[in-house]
KEDO-672298 format. One record per residue (C-alpha): residue number from 1; residue in three letters; x, y, z. Coordinates in Angstrom, 1 decimal. Layout:
<dozas>
[NUM, ALA, [X, Y, Z]]
...
</dozas>
This chain:
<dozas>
[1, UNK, [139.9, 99.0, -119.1]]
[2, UNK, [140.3, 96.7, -122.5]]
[3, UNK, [144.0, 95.0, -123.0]]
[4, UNK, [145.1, 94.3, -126.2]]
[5, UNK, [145.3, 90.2, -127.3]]
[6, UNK, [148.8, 89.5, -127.2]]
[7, UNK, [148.6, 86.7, -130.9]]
[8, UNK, [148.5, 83.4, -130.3]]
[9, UNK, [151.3, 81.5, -130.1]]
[10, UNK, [150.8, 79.3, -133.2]]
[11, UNK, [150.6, 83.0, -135.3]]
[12, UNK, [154.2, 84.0, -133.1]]
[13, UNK, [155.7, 80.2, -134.0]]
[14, UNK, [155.0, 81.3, -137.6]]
[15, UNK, [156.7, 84.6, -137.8]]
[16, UNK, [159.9, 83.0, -135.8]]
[17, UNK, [159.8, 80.7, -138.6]]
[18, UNK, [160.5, 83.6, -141.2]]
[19, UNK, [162.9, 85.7, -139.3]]
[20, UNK, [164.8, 82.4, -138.6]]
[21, UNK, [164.6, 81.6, -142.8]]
[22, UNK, [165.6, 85.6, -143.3]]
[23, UNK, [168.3, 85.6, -140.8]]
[24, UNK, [169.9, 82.3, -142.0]]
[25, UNK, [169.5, 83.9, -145.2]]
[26, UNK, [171.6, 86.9, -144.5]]
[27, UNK, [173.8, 84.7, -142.4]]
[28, UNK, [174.5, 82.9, -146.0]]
[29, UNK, [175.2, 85.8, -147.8]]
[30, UNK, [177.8, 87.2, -145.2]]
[31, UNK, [179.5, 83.8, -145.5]]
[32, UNK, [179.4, 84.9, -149.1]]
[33, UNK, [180.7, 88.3, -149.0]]
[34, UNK, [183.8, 86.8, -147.0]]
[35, UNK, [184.5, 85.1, -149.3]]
[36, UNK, [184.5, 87.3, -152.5]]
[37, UNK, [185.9, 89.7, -150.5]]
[38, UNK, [189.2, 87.5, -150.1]]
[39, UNK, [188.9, 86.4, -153.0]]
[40, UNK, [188.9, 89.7, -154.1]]
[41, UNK, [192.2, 90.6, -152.2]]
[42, UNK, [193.7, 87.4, -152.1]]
[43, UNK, [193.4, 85.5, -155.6]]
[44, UNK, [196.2, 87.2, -157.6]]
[45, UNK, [198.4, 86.7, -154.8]]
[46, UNK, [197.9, 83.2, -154.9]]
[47, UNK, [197.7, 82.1, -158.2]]
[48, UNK, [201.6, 84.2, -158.1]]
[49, UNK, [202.5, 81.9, -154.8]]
[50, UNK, [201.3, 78.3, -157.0]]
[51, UNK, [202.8, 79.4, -160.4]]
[52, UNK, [205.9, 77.6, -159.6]]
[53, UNK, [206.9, 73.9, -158.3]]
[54, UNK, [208.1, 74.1, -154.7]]
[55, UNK, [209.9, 70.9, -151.9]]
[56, UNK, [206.9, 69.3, -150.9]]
[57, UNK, [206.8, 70.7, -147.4]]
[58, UNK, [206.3, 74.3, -148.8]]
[59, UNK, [203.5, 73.3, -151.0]]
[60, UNK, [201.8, 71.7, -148.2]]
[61, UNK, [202.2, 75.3, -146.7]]
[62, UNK, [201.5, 77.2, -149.9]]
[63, UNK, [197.9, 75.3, -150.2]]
[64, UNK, [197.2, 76.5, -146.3]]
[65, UNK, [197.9, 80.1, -147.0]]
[66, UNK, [196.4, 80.2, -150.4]]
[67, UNK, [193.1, 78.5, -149.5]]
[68, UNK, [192.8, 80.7, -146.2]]
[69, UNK, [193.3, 84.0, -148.5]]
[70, UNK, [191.0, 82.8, -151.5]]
[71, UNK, [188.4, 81.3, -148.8]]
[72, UNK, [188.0, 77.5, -151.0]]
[73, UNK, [189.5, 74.5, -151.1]]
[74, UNK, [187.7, 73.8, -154.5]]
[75, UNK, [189.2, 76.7, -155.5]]
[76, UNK, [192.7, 75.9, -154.6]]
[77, UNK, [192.2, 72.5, -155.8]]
[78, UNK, [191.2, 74.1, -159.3]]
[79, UNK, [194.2, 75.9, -159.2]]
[80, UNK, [195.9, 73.1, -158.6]]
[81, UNK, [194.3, 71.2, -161.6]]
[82, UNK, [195.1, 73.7, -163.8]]
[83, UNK, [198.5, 74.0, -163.2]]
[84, UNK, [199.1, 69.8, -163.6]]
[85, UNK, [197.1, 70.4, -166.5]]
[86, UNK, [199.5, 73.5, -168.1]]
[87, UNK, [202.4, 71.0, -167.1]]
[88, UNK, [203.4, 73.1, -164.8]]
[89, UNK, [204.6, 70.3, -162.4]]
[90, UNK, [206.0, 68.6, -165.2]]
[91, UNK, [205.0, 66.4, -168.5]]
[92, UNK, [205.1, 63.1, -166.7]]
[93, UNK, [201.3, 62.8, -165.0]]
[94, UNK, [202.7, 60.4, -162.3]]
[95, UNK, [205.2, 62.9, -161.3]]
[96, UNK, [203.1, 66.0, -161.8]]
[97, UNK, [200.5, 64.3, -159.9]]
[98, UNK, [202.9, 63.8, -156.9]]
[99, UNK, [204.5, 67.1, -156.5]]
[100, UNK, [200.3, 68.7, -156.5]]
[101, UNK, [199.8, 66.4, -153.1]]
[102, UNK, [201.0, 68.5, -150.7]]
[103, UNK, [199.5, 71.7, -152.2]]
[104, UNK, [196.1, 69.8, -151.4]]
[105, UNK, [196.8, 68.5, -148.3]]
[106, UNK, [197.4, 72.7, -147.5]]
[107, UNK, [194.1, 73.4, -148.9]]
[108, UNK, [192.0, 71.2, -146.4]]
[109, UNK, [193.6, 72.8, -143.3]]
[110, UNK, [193.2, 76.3, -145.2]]
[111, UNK, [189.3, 75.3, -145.6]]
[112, UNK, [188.5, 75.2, -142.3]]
[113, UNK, [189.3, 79.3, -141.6]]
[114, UNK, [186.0, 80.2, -142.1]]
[115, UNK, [183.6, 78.1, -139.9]]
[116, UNK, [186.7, 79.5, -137.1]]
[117, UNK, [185.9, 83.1, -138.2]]
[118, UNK, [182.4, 82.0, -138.0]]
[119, UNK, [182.5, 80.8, -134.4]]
[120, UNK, [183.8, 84.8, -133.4]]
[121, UNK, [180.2, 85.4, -133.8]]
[122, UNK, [179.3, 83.8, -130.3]]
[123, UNK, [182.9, 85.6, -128.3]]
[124, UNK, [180.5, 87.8, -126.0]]
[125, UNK, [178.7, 84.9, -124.6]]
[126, UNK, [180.8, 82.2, -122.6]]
[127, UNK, [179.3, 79.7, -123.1]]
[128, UNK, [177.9, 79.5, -126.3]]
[129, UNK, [181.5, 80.3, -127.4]]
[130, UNK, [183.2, 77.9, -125.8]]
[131, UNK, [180.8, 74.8, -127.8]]
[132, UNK, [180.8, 76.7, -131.2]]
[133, UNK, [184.6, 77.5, -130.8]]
[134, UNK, [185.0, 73.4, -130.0]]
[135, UNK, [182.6, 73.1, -132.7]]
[136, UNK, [184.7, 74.9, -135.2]]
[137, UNK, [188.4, 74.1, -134.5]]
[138, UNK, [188.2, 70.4, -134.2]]
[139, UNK, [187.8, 70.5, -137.9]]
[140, UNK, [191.1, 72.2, -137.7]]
[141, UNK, [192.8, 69.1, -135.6]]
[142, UNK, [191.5, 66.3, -137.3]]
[143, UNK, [192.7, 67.5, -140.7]]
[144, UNK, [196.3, 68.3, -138.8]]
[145, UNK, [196.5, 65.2, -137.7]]
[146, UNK, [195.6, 63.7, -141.1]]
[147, UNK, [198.4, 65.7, -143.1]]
[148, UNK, [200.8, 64.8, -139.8]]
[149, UNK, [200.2, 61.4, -140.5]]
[150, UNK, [199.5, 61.1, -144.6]]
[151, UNK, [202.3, 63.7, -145.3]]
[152, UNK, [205.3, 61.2, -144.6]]
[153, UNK, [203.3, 58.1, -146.2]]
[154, UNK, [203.0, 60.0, -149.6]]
[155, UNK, [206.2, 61.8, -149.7]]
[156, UNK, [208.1, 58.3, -148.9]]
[157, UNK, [205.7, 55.6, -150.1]]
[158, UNK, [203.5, 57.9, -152.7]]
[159, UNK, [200.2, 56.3, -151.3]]
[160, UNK, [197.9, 58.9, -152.2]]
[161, UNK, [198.8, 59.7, -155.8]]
[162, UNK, [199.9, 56.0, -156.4]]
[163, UNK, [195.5, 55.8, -155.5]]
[164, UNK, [194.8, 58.5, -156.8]]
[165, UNK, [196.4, 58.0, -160.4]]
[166, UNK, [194.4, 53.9, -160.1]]
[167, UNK, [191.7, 55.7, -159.5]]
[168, UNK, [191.9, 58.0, -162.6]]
[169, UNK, [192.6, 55.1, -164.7]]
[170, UNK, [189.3, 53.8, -163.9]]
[171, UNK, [187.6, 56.6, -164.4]]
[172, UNK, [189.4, 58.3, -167.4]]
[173, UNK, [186.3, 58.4, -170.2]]
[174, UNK, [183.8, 59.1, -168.0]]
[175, UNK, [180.6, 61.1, -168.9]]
[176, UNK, [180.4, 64.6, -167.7]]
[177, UNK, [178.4, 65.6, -165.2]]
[178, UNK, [177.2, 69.8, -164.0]]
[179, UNK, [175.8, 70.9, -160.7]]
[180, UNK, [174.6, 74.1, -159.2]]
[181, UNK, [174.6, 75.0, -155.9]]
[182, UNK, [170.8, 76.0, -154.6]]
[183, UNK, [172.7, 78.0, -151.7]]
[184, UNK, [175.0, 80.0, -154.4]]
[185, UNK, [172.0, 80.3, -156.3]]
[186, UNK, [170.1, 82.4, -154.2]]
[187, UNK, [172.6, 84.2, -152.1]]
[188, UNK, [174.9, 85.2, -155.1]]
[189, UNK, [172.7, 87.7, -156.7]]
[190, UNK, [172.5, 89.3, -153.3]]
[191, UNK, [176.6, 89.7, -152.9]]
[192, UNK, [177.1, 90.5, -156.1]]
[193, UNK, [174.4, 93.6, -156.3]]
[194, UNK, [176.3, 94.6, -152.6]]
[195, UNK, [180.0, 93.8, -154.3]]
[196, UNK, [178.8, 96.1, -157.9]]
[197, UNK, [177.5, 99.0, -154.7]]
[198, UNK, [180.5, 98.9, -153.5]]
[199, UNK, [183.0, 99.4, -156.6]]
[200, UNK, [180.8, 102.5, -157.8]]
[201, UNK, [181.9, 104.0, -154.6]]
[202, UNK, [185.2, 104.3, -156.5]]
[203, UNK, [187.1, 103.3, -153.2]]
[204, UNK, [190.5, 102.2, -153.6]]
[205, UNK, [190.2, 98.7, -152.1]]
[206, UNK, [186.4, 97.7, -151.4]]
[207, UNK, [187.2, 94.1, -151.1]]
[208, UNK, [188.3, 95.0, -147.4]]
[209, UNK, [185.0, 97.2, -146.7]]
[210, UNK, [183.3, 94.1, -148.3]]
[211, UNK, [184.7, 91.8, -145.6]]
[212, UNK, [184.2, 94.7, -142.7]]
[213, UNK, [180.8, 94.4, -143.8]]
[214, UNK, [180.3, 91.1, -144.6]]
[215, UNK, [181.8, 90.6, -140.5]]
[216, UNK, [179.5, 93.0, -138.7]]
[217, UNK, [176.2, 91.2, -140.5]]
[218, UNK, [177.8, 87.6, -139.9]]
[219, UNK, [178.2, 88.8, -136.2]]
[220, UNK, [174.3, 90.3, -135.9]]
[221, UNK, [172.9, 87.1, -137.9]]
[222, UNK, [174.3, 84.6, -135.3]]
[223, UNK, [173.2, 86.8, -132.3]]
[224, UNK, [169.7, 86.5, -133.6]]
[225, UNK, [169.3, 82.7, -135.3]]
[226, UNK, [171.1, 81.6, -131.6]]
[227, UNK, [168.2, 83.4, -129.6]]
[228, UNK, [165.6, 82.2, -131.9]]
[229, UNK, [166.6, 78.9, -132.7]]
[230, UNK, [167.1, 78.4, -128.6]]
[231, UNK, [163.5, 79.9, -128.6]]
[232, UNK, [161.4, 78.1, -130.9]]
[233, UNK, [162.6, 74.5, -131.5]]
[234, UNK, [165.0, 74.1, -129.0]]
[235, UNK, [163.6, 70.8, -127.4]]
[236, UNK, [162.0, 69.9, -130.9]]
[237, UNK, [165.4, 70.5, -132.8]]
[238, UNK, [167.7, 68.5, -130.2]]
[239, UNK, [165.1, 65.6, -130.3]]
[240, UNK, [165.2, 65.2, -134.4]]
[241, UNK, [168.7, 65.8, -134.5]]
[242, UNK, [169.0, 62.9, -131.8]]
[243, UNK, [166.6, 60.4, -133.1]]
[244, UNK, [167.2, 60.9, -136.8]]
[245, UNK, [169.7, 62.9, -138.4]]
[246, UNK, [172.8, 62.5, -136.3]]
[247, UNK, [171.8, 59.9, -133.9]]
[248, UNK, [174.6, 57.0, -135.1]]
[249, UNK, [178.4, 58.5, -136.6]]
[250, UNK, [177.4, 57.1, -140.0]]
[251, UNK, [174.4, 59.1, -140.5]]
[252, UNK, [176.0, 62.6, -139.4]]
[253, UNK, [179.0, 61.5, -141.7]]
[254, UNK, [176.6, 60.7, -145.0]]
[255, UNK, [174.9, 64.0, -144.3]]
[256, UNK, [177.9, 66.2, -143.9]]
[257, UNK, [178.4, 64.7, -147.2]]
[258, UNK, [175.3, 65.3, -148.9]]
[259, UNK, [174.9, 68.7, -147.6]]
[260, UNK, [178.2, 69.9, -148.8]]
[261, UNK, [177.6, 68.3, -152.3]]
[262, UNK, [174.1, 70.3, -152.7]]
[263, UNK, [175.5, 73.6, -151.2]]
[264, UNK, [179.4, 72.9, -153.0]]
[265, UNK, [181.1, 74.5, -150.0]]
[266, UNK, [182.4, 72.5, -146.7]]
[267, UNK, [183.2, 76.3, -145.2]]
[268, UNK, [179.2, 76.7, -145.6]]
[269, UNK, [177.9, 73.0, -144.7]]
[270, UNK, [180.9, 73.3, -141.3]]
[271, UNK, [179.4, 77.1, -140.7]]
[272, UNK, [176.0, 75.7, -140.7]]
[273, UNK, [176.4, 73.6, -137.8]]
[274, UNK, [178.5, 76.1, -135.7]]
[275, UNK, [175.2, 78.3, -134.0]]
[276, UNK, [173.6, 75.2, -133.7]]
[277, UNK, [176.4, 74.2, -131.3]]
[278, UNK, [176.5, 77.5, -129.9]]
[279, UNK, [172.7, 77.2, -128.9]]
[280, UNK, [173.2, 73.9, -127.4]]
[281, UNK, [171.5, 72.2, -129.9]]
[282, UNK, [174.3, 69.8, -130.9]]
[283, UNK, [177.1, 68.2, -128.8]]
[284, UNK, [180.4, 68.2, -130.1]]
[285, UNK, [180.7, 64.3, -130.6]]
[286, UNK, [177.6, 64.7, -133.0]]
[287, UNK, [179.5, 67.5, -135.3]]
[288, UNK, [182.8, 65.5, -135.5]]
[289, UNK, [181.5, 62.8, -137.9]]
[290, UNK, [179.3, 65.7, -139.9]]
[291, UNK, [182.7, 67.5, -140.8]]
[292, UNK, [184.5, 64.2, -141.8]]
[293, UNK, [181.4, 64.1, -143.9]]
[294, UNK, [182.2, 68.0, -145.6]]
[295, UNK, [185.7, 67.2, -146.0]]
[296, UNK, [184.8, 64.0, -148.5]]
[297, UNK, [181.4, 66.5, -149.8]]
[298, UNK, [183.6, 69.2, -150.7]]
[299, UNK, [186.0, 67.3, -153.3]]
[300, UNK, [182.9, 66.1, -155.1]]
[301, UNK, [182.9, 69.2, -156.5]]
[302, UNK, [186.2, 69.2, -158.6]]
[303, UNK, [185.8, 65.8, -159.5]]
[304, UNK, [183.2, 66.5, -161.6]]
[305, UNK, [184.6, 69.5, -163.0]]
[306, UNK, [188.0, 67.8, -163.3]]
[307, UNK, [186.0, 65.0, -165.6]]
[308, UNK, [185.6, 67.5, -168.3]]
[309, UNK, [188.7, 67.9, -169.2]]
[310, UNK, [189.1, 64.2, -170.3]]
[311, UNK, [192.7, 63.8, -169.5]]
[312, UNK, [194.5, 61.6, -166.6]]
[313, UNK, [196.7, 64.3, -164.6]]
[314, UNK, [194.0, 66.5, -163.6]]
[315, UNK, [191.2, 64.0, -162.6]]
[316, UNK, [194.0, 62.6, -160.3]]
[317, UNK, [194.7, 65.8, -158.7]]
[318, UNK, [191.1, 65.6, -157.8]]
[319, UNK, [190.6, 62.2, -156.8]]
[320, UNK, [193.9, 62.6, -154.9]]
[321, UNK, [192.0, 65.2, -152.4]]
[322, UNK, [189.3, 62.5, -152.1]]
[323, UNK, [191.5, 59.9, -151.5]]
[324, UNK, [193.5, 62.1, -149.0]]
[325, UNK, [190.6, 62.4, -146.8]]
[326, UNK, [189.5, 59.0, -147.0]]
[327, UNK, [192.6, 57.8, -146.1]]
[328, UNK, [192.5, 60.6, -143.2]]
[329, UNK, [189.3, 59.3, -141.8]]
[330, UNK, [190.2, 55.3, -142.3]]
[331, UNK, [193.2, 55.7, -140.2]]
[332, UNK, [191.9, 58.0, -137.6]]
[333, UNK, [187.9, 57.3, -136.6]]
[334, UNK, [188.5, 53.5, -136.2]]
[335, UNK, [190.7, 53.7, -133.1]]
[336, UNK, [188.8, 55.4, -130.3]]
[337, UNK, [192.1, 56.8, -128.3]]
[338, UNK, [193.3, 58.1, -132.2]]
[339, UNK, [189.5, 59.0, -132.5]]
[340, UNK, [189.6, 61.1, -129.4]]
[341, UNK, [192.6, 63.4, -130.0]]
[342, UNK, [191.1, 65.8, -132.2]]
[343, UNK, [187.5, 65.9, -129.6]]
[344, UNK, [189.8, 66.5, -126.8]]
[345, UNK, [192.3, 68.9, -128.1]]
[346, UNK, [189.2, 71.1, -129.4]]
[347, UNK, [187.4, 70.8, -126.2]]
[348, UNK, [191.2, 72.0, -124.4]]
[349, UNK, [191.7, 74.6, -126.9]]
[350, UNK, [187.8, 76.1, -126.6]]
[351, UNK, [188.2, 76.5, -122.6]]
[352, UNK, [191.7, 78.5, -123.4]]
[353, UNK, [190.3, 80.6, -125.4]]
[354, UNK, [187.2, 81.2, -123.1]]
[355, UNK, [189.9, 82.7, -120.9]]
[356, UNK, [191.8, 85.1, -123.0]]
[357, UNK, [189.6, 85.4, -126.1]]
[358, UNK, [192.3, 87.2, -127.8]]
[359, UNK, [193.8, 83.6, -128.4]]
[360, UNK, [191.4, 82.5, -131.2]]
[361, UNK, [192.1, 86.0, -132.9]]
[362, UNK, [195.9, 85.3, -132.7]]
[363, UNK, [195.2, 81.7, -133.8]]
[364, UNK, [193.6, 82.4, -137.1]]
[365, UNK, [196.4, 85.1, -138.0]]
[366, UNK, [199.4, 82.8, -136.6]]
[367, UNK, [198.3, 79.3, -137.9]]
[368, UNK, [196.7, 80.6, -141.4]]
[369, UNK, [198.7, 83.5, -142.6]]
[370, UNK, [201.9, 84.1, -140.6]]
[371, UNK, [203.4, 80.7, -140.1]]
[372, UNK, [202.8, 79.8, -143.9]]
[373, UNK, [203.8, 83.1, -145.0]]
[374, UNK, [207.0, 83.4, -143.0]]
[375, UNK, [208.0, 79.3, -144.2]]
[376, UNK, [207.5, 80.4, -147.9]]
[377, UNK, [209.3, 83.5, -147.7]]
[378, UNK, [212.0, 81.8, -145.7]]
[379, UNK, [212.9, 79.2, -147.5]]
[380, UNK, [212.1, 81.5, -151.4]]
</dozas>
């Protein structure tokens, strides 16, 4: 009686290997087809809620619900530039410069939606939900707690625009620079062919089927790169994430920046991170420095693209969000009890919603669309 060979292991290491790079892969482009799919549904409706001026408090609320509806910070923040640009806050630059604040503040709490959405993936394991919901949300806190604290500063003192128009100054006359995004590069086509599919199927809204779609493959990617991540390199992965890329605070931060500047999302560089702590692979204390790193990353992107322009108003507005979280981080990681809060309320939070998993559901909808929705209706 013969039995067949099962392959060597080597041969099974190597095909892991590409269903882990083809998995990620589609994992990328579902991240993708979120967000064109909001983007899709949501755009128009924002660029109607930020084509007027509004008390800073509502701004700060309009740049939440905007971003988490367009899916992008640098997209919000482009808005943003655009309107300071059109004059819609007003002629004076230090003025119109002021009143676009809180409208960026909004958009880095309304960023971090999607690496929460992302974290949903793991909600039929206990476990691996409770790290990668952690994982997710303390992104969330720490840029709370930023706005909590920056929010009264700048509307009483004016410290970030006061920065962010000296920094302009410094800068105004500077060459231009362009970037593409490798990620957006190779997992655009793939949306876009899916997105075109889609609109021939003369539906009357496929931006929602697009995001139905786009949830059901994120939810089947993560299943798979968390088993065969866990399977292949567990040991391997935790030890070079240890010894190298993330084994001081500094290091993890300087990544998370460089990451998001080569893929020109933070939703993409956080979501990245979230199977990995999901699988166990990285500890919550090692992702917390990584996102303060995607929150500088991500304003890279309109800097450059505000440079083109040539004029002081809208390069502010974008060093403004990079002074924002600057300042966020300065005032927060140096103290270790301020440094905490966000670690432990995400670490609280995660076992909550381990125990009714209909609370991180509710959260999204609650703290992203209806609180904003229902402040800016109120008070319109």
């Amino acid at each position: 009686m013969t039995h067949s060979k099962s392959p060597p292991a080597s041969l099974l290491n190597y095909l892991k290997i590409i269903a882990i790079l083809a998995i990620l892969y589609l994992f990328l482009v579902s991240i993708g087809m979120i967000g064109s799919g909001f983007k899709g549904l949501g755009r128009g409706f924002a660029e109607q809620l930020m084509s007027g001026t509004a008390a800073p408090l509502i701004g700060l609320f309009i740049g939440i619900l905007a971003t988490s509806l367009i899916q992008s910070s640098s997209t919000t923040t482009s808005l943003v530039v655009g309107m300071v640009a059109a004059g819609t806050f007003g002629e004076d630059p230090i003025v119109a410069v002021a009143a676009a604040i809180p409208y960026i503040m909004g958009a880095n709490i309304g960023t971090s939606i999607t690496n929460t959405i992302v974290s949903l993936g793991h909600i039929v394991n206990k476990n691996e939900f409770r790290r990668a919901f952690s994982a997710s949300v303390v992104h969330d806190f720490f840029n709370a707690i930023s706005v909590i604290i920056l929010f009264p500063l700048q509307l009483y003192f004016g410290i970030i625009s006061k920065t962010a128009n000296w920094m302009a100054s410094l800068f105004l006359g500077a060459g231009t620079f362009t970037f593409k995004s490798p990620i957006k590069m190779i997992t655009k086509p793939t949306v876009e062919v899916i997105k075109d599919f889609f609109k021939m199927q003369d539906l009357i809204n496929y931006n929602w089927l697009l995001i139905v779609v786009a949830l059901i493959l994120l939810f089947i990617s993560l299943k798979y790169l968390t088993t065969l991540i866990r399977s292949l390199v567990m040991e391997k992965l935790e030890a070079f994430f240890d010894s190298h890329i993330f084994k001081t605070w500094v290091r993890a931060l300087f990544f998370g920046v460089f990451i998001t500047i080569m893929v020109q999302s933070s939703s993409i560089t956080t979501s990245l991170v979230v199977p990995l702590a999901g699988a166990g692979i990285l500890q919550l204390r090692q992702i917390f420095p990584y996102t303060l790193g995607a929150n500088i990353g991500t304003t890279i992107t309109a800097l450059l693209a505000s440079l083109v322009s040539g004029t002081h108003a809208p390069l502010a507005v974008a060093f403004g969000h990079l002074a924002f979280n600057i300042f966020g981080i300065l005032l927060i990681w140096p103290i270790e009890k301020i440094r905490n809060i966000p670690i432990q309320m995400a670490e609280w939070f995660a076992k909550l919603a381990t125990r009714n998993r209909i609370i991180p559901i509710v959260y999204i909808l609650v703290v992203f669309f209806l609180v904003p929705l229902s402040l800016i209706f109120a008070v319109r």
